[in-house]
PQR file of N, CA, C, O and H, with PARSE charges and radii, in Angstrom:
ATOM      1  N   UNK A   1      -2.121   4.987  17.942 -0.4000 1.5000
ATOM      2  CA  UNK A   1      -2.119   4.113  16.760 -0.0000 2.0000
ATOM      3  C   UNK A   1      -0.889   4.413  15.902  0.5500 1.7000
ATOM      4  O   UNK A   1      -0.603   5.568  15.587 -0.5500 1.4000
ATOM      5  N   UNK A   2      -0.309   3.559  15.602 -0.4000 1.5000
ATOM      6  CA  UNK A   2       0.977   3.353  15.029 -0.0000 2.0000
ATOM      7  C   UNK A   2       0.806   3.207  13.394  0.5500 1.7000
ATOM      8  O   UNK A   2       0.920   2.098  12.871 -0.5500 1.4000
ATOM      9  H   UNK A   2      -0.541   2.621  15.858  0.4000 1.0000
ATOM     10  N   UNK A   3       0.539   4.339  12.652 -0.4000 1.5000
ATOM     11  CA  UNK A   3       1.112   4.274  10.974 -0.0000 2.0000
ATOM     12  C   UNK A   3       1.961   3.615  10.480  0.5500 1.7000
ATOM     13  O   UNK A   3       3.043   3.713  11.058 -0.5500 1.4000
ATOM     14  H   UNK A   3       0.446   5.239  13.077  0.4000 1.0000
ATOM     15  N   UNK A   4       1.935   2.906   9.557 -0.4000 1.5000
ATOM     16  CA  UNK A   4       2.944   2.108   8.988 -0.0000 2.0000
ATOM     17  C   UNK A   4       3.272   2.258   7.105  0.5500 1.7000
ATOM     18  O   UNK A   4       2.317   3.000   6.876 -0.5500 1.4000
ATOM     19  H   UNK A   4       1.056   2.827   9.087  0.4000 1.0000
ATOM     20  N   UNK A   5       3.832   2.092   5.934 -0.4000 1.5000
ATOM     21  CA  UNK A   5       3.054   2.164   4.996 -0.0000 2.0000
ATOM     22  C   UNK A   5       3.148   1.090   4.559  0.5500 1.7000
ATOM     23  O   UNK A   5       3.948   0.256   4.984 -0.5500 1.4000
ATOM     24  H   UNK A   5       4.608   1.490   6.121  0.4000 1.0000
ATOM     25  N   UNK A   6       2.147   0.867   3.396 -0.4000 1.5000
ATOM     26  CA  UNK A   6       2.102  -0.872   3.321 -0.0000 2.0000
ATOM     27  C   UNK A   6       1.794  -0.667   1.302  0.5500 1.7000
ATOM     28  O   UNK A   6       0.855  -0.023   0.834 -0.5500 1.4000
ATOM     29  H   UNK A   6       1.498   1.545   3.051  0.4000 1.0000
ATOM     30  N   UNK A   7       2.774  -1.343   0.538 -0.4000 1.5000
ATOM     31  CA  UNK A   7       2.451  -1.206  -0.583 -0.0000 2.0000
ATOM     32  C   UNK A   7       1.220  -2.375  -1.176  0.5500 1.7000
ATOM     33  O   UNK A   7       1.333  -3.593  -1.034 -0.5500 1.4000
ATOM     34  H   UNK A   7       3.537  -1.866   0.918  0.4000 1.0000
ATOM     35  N   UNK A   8      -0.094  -1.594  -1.943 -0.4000 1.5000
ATOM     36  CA  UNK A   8      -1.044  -2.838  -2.287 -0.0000 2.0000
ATOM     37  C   UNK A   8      -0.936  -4.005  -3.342  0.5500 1.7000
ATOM     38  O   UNK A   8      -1.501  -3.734  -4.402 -0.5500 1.4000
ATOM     39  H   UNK A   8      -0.186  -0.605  -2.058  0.4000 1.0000
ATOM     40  N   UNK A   9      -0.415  -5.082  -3.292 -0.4000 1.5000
ATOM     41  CA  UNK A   9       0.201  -5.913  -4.246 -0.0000 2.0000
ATOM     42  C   UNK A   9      -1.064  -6.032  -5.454  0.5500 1.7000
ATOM     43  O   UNK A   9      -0.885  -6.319  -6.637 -0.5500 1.4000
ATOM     44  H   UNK A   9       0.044  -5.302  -2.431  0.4000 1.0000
ATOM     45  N   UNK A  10      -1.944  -5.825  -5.005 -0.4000 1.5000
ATOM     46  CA  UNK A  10      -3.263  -5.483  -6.408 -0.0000 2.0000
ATOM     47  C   UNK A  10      -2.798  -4.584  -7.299  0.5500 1.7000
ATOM     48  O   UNK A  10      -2.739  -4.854  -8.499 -0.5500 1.4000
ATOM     49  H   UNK A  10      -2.089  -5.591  -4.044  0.4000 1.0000
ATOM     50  N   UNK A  11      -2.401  -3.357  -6.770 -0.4000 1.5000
ATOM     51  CA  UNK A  11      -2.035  -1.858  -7.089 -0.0000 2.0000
ATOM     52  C   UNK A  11      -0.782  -2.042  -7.822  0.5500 1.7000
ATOM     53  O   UNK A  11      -0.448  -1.190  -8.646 -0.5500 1.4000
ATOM     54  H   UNK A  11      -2.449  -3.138  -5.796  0.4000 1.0000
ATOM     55  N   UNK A  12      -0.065  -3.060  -7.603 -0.4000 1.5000
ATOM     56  CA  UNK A  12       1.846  -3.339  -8.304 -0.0000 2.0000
ATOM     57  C   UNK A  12       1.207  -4.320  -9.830  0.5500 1.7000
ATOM     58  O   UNK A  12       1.665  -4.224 -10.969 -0.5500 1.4000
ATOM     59  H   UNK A  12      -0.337  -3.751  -6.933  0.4000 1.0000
ATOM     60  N   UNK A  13       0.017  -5.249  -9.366 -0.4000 1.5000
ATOM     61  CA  UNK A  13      -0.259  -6.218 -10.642 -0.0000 2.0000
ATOM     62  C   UNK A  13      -1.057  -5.016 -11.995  0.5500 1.7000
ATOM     63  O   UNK A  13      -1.133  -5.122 -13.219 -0.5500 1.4000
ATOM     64  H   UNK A  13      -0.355  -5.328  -8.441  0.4000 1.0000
ATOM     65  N   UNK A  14      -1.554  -3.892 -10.982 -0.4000 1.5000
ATOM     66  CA  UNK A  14      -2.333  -3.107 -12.206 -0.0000 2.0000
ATOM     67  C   UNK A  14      -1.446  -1.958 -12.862  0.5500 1.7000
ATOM     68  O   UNK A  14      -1.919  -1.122 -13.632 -0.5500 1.4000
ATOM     69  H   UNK A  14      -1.492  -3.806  -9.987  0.4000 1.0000
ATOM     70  N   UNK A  15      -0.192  -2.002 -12.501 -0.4000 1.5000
ATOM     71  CA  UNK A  15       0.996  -0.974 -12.925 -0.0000 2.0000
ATOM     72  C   UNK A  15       1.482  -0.063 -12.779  0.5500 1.7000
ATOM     73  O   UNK A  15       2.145   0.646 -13.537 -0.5500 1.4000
ATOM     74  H   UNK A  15       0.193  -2.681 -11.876  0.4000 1.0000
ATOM     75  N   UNK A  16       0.994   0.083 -11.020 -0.4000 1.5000
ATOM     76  CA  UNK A  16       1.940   1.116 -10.153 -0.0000 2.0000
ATOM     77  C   UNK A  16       1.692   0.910  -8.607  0.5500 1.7000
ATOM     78  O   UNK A  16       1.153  -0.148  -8.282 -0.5500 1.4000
ATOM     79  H   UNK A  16       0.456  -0.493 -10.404  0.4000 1.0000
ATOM     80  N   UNK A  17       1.946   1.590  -7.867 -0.4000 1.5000
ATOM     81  CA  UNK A  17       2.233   1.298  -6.958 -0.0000 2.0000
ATOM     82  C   UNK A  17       1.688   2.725  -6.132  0.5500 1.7000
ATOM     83  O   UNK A  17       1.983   3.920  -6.155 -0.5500 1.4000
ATOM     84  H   UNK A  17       2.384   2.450  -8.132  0.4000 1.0000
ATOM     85  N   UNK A  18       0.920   2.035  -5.550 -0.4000 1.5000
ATOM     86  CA  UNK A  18      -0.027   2.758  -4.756 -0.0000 2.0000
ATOM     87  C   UNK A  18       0.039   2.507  -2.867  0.5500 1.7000
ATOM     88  O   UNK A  18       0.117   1.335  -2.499 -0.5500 1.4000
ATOM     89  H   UNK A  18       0.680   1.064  -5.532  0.4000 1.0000
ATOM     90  N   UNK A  19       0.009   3.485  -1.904 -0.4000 1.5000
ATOM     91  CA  UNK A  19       0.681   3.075  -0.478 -0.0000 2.0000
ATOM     92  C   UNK A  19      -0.239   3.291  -0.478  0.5500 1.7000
ATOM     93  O   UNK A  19      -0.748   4.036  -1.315 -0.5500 1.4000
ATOM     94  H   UNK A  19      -0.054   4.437  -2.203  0.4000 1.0000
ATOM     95  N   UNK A  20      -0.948   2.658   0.596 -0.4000 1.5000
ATOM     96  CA  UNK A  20      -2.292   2.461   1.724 -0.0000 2.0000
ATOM     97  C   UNK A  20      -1.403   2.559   2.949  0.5500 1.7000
ATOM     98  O   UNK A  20      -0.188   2.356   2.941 -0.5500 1.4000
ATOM     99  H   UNK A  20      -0.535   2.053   1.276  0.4000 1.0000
ATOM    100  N   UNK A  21      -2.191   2.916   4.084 -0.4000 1.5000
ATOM    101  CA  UNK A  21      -1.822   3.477   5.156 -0.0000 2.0000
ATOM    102  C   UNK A  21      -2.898   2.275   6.500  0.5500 1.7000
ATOM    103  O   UNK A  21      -4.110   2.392   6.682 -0.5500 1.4000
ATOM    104  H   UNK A  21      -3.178   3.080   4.090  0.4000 1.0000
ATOM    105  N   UNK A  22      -1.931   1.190   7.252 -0.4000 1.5000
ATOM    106  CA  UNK A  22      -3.021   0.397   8.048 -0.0000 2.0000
ATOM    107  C   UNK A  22      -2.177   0.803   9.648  0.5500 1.7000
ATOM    108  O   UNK A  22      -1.050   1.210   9.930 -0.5500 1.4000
ATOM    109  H   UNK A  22      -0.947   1.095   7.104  0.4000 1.0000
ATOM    110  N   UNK A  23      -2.818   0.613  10.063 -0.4000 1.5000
ATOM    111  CA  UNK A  23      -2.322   1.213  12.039 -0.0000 2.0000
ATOM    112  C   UNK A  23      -2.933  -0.008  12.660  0.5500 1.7000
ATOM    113  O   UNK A  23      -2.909  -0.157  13.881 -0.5500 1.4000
ATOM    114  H   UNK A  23      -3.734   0.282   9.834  0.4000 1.0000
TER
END
């Protein structure tokens, strides 16, 4: 399974920026 990081555009509207991790 291949990690990628993926920023949550919910997480950018609530005022930071939070990486989630999807494979």
């Amino acid at each position: 399974m291949i990690m990628y990081p993926q920023i949550d555009p919910v997480a950018l509207n609530l005022g930071f920026a939070q990486i989630h991790w999807y494979g």
